[in-house]
N, CA, C and O of each residue as an XYZ file, in Angstrom:
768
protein
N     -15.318     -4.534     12.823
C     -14.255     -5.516     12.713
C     -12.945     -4.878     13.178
O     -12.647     -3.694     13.017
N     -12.235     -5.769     13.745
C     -10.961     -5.201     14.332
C     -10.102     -5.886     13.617
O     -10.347     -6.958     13.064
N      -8.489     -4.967     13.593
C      -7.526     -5.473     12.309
C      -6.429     -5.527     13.353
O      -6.609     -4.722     14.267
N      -5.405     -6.227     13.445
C      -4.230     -6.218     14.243
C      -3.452     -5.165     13.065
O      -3.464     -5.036     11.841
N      -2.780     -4.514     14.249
C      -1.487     -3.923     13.442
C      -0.179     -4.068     13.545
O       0.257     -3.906     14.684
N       0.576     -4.317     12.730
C       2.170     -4.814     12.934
C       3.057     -3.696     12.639
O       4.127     -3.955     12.088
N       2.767     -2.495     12.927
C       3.478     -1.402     12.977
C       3.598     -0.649     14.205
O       2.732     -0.140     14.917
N       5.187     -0.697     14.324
C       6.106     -0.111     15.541
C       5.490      0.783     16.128
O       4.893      1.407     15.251
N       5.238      1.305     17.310
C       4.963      2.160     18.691
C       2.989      2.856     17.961
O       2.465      3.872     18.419
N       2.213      1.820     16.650
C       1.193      2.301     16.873
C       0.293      0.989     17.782
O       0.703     -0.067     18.263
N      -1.134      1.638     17.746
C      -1.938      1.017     18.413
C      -1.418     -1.027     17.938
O      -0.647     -1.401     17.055
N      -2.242     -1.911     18.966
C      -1.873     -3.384     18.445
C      -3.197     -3.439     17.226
O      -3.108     -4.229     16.286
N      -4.312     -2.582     17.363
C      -5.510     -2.923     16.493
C      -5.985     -1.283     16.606
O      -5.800     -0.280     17.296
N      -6.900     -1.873     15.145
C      -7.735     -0.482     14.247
C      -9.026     -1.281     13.988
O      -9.072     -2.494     13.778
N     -10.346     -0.205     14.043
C     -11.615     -0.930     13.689
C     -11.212     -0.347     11.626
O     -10.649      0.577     11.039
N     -11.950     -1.611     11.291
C     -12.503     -1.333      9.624
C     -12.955     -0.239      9.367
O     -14.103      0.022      9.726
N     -12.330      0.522      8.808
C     -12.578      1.960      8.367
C     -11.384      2.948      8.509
O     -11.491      4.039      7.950
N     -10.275      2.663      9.198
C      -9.243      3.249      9.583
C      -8.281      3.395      8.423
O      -7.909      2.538      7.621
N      -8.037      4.376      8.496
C      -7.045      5.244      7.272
C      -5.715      5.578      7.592
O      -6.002      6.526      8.322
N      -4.637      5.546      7.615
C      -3.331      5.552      7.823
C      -2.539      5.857      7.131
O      -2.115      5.209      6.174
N      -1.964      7.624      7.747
C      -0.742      8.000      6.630
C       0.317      7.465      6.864
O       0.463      6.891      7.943
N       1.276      7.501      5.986
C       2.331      6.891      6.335
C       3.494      8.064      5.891
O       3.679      8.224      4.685
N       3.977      8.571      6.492
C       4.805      9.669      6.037
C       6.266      9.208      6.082
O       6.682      8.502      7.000
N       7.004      9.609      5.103
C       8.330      9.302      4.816
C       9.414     10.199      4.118
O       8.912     10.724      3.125
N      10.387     10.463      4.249
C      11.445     10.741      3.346
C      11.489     10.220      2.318
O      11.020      9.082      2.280
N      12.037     10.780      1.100
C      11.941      9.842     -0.266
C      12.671      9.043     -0.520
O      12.500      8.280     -1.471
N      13.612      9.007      0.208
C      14.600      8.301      0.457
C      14.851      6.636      1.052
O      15.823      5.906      0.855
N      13.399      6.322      1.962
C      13.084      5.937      3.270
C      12.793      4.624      2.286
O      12.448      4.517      1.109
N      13.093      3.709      3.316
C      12.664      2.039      2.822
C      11.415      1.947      3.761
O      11.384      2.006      4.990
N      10.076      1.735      2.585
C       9.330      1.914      3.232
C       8.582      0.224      3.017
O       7.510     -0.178      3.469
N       9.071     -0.131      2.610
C       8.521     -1.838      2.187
C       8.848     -2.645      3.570
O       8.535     -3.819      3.376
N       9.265     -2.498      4.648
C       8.971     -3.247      5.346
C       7.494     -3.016      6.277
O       6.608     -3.719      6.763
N       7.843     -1.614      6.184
C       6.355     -0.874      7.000
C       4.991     -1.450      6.272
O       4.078     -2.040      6.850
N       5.086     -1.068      4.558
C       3.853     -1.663      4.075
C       3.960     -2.828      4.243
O       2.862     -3.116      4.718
N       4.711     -4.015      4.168
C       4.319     -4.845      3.867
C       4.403     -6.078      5.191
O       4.383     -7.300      5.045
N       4.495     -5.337      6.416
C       3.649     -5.916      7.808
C       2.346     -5.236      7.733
O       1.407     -6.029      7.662
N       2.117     -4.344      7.730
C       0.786     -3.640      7.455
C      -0.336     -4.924      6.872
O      -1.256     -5.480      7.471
N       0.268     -5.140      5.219
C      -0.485     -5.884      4.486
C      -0.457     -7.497      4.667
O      -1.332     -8.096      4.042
N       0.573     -8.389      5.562
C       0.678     -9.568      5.830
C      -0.097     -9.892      6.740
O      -0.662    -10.981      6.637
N      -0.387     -8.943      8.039
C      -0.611     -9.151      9.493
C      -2.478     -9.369      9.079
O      -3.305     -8.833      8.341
N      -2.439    -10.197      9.817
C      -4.758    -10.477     10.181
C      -5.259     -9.780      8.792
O      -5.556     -8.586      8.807
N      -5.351    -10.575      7.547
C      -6.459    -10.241      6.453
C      -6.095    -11.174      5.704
O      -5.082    -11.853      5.533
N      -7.237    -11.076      5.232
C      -7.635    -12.174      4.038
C      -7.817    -11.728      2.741
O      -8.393    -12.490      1.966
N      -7.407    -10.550      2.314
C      -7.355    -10.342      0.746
C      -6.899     -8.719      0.987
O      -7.188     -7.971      1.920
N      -6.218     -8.516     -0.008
C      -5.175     -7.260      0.297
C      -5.096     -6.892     -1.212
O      -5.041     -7.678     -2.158
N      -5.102     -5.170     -1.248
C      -5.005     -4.874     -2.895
C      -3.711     -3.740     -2.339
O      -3.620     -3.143     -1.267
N      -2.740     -3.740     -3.617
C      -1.760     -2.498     -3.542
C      -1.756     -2.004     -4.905
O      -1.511     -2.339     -6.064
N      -2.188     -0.952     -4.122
C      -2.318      0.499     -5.335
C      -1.123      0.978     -5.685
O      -0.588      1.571     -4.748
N      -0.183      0.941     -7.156
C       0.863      1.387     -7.064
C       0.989      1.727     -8.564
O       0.937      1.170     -9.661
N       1.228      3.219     -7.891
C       1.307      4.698     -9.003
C       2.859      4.947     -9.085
O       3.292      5.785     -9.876
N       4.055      3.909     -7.918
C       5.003      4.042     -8.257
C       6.190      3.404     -8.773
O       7.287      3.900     -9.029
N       5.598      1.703     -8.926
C       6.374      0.748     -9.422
C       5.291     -0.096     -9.841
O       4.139     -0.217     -9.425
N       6.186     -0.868    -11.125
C       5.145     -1.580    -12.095
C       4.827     -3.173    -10.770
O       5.399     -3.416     -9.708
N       3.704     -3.929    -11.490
C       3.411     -5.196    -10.869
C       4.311     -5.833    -10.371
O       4.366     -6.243     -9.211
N       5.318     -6.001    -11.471
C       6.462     -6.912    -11.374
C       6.918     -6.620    -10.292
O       7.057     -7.520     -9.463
N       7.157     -5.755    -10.086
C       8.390     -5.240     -8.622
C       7.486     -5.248     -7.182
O       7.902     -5.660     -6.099
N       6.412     -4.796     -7.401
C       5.191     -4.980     -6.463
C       5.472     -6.561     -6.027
O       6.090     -6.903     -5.018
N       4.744     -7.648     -7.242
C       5.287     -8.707     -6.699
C       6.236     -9.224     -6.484
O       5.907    -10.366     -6.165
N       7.362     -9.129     -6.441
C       8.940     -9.077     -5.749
C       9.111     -8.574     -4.515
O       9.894     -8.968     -3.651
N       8.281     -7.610     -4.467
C       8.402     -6.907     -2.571
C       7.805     -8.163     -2.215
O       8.505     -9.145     -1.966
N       6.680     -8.185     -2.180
C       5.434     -9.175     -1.429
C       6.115    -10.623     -1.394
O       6.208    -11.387     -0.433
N       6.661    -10.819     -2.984
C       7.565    -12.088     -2.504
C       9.342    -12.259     -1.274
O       9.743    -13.189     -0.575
N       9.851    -11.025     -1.529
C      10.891    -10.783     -0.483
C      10.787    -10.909      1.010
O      11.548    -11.378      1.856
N       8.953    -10.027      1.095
C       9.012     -9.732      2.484
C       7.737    -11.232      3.044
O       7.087    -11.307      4.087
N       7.792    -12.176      1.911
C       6.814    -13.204      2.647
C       5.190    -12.735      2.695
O       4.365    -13.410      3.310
N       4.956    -11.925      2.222
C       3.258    -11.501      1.815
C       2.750    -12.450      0.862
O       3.099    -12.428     -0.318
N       1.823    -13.396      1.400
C       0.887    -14.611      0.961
C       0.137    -13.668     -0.408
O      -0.868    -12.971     -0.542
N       1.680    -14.278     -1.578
C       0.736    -13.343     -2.487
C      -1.018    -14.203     -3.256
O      -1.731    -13.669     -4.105
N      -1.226    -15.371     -2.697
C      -2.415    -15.676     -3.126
C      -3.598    -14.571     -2.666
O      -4.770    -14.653     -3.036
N      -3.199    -13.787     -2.009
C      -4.685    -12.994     -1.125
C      -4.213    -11.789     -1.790
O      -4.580    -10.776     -1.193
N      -3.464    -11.552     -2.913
C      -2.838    -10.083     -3.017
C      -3.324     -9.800     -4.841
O      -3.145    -10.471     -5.858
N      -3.934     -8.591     -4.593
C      -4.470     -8.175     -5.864
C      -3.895     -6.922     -6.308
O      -4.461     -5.969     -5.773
N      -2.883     -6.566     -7.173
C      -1.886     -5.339     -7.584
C      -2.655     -4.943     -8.762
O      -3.167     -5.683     -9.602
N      -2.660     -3.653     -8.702
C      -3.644     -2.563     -9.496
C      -1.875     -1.784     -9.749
O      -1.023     -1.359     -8.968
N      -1.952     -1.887    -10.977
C      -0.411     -1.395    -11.783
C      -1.334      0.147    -12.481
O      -2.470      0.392    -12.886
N      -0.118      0.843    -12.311
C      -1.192      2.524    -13.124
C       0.264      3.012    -14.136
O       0.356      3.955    -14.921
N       1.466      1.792    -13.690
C       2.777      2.488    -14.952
C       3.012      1.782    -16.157
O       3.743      2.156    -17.074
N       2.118      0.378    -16.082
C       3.060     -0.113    -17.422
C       1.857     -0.089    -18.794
O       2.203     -0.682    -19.816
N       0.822      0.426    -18.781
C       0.338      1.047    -19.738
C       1.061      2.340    -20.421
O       1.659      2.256    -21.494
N       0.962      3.282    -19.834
C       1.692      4.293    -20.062
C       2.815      4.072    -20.568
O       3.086      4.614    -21.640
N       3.974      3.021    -19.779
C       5.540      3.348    -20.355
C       5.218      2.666    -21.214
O       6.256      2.694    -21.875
N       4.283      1.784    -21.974
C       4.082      0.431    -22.986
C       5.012     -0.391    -22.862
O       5.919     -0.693    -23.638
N       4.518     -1.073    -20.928
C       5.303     -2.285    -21.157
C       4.198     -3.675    -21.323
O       2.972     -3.605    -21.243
N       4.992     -4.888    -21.567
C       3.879     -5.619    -21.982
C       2.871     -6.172    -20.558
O       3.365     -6.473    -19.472
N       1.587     -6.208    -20.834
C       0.877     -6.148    -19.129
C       0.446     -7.860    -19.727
O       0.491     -8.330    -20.864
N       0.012     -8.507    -18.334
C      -0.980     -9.937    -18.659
C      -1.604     -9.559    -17.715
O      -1.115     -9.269    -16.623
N      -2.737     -9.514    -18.008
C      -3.957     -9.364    -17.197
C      -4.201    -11.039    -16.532
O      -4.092    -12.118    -17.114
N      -4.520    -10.773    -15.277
C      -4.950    -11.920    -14.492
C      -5.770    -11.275    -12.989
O      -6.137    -10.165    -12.603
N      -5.794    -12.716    -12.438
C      -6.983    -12.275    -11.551
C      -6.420    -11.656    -10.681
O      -7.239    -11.090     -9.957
N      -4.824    -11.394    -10.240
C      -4.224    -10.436     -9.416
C      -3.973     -9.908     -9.430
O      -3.559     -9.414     -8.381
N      -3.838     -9.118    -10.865
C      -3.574     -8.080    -11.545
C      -4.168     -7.135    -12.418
O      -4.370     -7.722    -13.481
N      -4.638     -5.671    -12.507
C      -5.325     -5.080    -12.913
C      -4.681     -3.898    -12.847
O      -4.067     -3.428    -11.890
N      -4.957     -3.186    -14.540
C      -4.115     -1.951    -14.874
C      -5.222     -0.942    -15.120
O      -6.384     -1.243    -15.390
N      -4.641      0.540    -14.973
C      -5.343      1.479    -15.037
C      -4.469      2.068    -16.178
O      -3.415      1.497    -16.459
N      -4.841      3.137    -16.821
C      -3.833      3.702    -18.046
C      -2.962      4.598    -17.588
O      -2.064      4.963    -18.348
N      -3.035      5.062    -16.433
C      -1.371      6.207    -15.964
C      -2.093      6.537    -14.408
O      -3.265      6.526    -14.033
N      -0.937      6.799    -13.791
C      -1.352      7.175    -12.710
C      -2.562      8.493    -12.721
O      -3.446      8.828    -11.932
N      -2.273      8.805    -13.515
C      -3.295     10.579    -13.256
C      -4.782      9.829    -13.500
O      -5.648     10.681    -13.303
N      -5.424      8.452    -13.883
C      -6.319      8.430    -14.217
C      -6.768      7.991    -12.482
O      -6.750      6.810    -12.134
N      -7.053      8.817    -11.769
C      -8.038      9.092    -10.361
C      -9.198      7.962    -10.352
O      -9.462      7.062     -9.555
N      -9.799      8.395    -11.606
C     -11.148      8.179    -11.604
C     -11.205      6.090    -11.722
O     -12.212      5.393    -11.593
N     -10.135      5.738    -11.926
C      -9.770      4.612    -12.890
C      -9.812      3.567    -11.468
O     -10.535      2.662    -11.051
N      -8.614      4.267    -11.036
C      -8.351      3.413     -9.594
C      -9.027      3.455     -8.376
O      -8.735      2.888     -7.323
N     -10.260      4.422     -8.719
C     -11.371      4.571     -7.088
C     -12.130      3.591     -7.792
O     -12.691      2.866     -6.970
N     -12.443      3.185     -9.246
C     -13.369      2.305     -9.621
C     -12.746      0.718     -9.089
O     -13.372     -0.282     -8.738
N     -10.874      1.027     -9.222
C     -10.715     -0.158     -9.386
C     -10.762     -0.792     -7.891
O     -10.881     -2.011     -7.768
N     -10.656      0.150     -6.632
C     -10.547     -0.064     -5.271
C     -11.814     -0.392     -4.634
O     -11.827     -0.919     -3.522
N     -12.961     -0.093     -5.316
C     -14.181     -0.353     -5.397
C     -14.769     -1.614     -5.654
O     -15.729     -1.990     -4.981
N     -14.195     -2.439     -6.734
C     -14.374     -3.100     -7.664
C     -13.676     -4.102     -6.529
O     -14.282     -5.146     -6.284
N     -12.687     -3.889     -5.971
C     -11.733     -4.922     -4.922
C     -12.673     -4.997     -3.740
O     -12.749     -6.118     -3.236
N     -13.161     -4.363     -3.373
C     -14.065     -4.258     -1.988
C     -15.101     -5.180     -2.148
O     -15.272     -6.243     -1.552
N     -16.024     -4.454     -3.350
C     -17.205     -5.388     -3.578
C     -16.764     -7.072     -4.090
O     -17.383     -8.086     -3.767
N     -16.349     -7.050     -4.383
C     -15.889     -8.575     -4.712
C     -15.127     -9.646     -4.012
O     -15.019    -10.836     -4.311
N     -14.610     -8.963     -2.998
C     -13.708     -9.931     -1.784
C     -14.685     -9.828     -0.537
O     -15.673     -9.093     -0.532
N     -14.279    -10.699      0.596
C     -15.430    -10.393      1.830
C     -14.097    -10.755      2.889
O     -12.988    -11.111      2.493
N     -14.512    -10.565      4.365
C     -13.607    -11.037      4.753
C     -12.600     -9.425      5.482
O     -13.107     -8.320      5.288
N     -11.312     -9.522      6.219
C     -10.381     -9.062      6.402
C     -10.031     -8.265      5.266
O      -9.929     -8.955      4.251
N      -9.709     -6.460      5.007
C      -9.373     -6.285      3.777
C      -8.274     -5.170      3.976
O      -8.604     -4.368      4.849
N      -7.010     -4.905      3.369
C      -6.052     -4.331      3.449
C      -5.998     -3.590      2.145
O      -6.141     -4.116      1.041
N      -5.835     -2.644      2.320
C      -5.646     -1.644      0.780
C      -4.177     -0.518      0.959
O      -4.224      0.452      1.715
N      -3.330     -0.752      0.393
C      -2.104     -0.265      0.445
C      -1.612      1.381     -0.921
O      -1.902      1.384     -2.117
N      -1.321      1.821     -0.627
C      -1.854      3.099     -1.426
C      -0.274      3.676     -1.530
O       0.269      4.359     -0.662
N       0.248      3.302     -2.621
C       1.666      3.733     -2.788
C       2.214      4.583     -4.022
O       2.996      3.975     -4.753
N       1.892      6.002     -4.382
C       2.104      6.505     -3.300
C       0.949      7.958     -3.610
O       0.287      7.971     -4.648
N       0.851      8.969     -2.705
C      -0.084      9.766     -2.880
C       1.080     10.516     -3.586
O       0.662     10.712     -4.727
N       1.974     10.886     -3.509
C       3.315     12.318     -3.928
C       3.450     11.903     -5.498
O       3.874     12.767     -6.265
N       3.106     10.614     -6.012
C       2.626     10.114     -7.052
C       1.633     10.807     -7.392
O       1.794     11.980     -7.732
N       0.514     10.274     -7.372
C      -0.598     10.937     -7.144
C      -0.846     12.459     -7.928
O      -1.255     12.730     -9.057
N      -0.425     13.262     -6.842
C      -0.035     14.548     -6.920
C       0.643     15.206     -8.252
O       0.394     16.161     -8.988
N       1.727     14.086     -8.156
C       2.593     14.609     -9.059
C       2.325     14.410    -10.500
O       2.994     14.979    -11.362
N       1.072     13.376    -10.841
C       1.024     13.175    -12.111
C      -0.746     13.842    -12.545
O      -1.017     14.048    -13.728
N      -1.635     14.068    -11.598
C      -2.546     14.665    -11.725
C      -2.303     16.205    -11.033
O      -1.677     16.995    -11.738
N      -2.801     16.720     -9.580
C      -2.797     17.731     -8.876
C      -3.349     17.475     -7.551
O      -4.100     16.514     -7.385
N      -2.962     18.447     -6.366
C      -3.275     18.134     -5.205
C      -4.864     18.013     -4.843
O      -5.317     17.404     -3.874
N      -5.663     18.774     -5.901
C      -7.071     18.533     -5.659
C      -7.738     17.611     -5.871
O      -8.685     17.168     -5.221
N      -6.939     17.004     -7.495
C      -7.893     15.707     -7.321
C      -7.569     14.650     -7.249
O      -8.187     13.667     -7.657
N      -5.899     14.703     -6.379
C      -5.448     13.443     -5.558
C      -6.242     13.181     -4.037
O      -6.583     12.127     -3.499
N      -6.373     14.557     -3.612
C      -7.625     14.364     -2.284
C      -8.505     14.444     -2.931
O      -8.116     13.401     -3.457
N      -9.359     14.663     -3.446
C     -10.823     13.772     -3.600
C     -10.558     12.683     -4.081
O     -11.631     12.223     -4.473
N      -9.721     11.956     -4.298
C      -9.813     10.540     -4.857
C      -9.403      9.536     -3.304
O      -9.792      8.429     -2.929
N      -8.485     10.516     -2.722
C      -7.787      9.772     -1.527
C      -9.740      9.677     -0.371
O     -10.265      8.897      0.424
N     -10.039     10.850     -0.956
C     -11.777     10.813      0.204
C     -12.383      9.413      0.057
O     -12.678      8.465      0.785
N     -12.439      9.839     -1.613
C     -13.332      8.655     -1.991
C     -12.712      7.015     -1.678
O     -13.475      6.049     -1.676
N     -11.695      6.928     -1.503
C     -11.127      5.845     -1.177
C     -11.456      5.286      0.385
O     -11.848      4.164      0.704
N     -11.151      6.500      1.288
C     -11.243      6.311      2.113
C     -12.512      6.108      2.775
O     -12.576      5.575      3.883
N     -13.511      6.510      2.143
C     -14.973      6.215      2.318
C     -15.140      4.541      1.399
O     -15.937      3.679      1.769
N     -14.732      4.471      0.867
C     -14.892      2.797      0.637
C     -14.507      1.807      1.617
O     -15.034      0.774      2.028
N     -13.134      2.595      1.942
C     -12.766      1.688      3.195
C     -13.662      1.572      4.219
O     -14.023      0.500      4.706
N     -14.063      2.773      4.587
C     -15.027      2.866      5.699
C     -16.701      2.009      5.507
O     -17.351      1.612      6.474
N     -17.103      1.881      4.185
C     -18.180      1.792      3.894
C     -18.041     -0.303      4.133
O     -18.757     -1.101      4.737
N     -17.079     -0.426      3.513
C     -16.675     -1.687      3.712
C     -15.477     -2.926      4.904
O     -14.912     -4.003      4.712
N     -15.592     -1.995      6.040
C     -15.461     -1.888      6.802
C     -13.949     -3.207      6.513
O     -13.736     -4.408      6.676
N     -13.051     -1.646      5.867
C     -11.598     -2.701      5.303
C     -10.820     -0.983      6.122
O     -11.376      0.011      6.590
N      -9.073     -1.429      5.917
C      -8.317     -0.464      6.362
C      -7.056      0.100      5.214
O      -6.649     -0.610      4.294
N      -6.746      0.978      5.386
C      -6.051      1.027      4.279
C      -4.556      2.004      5.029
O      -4.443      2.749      6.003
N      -3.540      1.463      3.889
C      -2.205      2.650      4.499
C      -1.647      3.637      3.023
O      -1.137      3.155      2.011
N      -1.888      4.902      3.250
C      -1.408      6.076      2.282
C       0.317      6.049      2.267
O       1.060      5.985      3.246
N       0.652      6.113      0.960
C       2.223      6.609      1.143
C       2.405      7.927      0.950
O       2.089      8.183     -0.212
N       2.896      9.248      1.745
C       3.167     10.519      1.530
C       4.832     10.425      1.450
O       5.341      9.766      2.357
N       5.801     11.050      0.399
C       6.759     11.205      0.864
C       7.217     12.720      1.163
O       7.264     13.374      0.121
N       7.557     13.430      2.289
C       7.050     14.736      2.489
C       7.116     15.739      2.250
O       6.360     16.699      2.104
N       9.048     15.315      2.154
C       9.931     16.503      1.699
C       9.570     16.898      0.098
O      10.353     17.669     -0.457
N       8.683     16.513     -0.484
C       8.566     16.656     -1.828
C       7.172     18.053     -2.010
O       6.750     18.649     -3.001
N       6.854     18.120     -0.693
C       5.851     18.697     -0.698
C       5.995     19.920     -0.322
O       7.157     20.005      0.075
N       5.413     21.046     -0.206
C       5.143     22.101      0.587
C       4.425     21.311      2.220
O       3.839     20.263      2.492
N       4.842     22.390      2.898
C       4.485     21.544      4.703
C       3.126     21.701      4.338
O       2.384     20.754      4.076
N       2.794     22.902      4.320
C       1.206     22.938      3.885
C       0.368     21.672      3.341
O      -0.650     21.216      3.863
N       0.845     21.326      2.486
C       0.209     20.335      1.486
C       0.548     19.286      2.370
O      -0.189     18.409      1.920
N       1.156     18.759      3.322
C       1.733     17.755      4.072
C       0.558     17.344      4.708
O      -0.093     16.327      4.469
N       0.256     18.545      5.851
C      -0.430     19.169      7.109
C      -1.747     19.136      6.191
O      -2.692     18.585      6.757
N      -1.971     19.529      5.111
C      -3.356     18.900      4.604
C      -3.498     17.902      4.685
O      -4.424     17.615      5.443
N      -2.989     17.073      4.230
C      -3.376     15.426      3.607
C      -2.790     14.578      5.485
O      -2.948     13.403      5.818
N      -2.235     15.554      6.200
C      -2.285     14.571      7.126
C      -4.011     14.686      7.829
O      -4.491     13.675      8.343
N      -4.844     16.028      7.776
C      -5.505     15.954      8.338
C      -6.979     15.369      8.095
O      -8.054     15.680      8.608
N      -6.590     14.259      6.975
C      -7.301     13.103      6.412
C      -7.681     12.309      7.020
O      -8.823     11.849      7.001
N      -6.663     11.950      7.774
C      -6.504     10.424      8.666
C      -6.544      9.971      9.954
O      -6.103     10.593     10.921
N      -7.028      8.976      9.980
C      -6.997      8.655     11.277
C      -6.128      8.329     12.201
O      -6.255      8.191     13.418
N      -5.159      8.212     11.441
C      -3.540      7.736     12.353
C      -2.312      8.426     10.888
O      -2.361      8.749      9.701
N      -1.298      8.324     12.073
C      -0.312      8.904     11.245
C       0.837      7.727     11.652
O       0.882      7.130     12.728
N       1.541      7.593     10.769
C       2.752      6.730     10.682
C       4.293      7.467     10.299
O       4.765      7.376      9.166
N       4.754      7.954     11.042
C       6.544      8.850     10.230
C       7.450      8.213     10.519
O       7.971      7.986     11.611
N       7.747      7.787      9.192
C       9.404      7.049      9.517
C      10.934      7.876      9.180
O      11.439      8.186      8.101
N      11.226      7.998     10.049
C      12.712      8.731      9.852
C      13.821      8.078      9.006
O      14.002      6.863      8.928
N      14.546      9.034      8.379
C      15.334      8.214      7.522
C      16.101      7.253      8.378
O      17.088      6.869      7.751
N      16.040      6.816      9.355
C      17.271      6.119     10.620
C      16.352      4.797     10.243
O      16.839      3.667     10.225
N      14.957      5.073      9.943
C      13.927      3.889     10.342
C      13.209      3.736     11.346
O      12.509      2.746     11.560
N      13.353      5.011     12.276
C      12.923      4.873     13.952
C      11.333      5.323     13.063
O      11.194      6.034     12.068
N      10.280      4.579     13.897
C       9.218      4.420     13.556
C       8.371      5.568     15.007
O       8.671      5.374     16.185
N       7.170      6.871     14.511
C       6.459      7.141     15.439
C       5.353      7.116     15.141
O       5.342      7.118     13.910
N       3.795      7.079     15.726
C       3.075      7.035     15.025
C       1.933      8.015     15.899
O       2.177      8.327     17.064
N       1.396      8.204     15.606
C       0.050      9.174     16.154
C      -1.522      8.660     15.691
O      -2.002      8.405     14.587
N      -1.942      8.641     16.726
C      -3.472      8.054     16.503
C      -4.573      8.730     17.028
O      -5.708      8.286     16.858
């Protein structure tokens, strides 16, 4: 299956299985990038977010015009801070970001149950990292990415970089199948 892509100077399309870092400054407004990514050619879209609760998730998606009927938000902060959650069919919580194991079930759980066009948005890995460790944020980022592949859906990683050692950067870039860097200006490059 082929996916159009609505991101600046990369390819126009990716086959199902394609993995995409997205590298950024921490600084960097990165919600317009995800959220052409997640609007453009699909039919059901999940965002993984280890760095803002649902609420604000759905506020991007509603700002930037993302058809939130096709949009399923997997929240990993408002257990933890004990804020109040409502579970619904677009919404699904994990207990803190560090629980790895929680959100490959829950990205899993999104695959097998939708058919169709599938977008998986992954915000953010420096999250990730920061609340578990770099080892078993990549094996979780593998296992993800083998779902994608297995279910022939695409997904986009958030790295923000400067937070990292280059090392640890230059690892996790050499995950992917495409790379996405946005400069703090916004000038968009991408590598495939």
């Amino acid at each position: 299956m082929e996916y159009s892509l609505a991101i600046e100077n990369a390819p126009e399309t990716v086959s199902g299985g394609t993995s995409i870092l997205l590298v950024h400054p921490s600084t960097a407004e990165t919600d317009r990038v995800d959220t052409d990514f997640l609007k453009t050619d699909t039919d059901h879209l999940l965002v993984v977010s280890t760095r803002t609760t649902a609420r604000e998730v759905k506020q991007k998606l509603e700002h930037y015009e993302v058809d939130e009927q096709r949009a399923t938000i997997l929240d990993t902060l408002s257990v933890e801070r004990g804020y109040s959650r409502r579970k619904s069919d677009s919404v699904r919580y994990v207990s803190s970001p560090d629980d790895l194991e929680g959100i490959v079930d829950q990205v899993r759980r999104f695959l097998t149950e939708t058919d169709g066009k599938r977008r998986v948005s992954v915000d953010s890995i420096t999250e990730m990292i920061y609340y578990a460790d770099e080892e078993q944020a990549r094996e979780a980022i593998q296992e993800i990415q083998s779902l994608l592949a297995d279910h022939d859906a695409v997904g986009l990683f958030h790295l923000a970089a400067e937070v990292h050692e280059e090392s640890v950067v230059d690892d996790f870039r050499s995950l992917f199948d495409g790379i996405v860097e946005l400069d703090e200006d916004g000038t968009l490059t991408a590598t495939f």
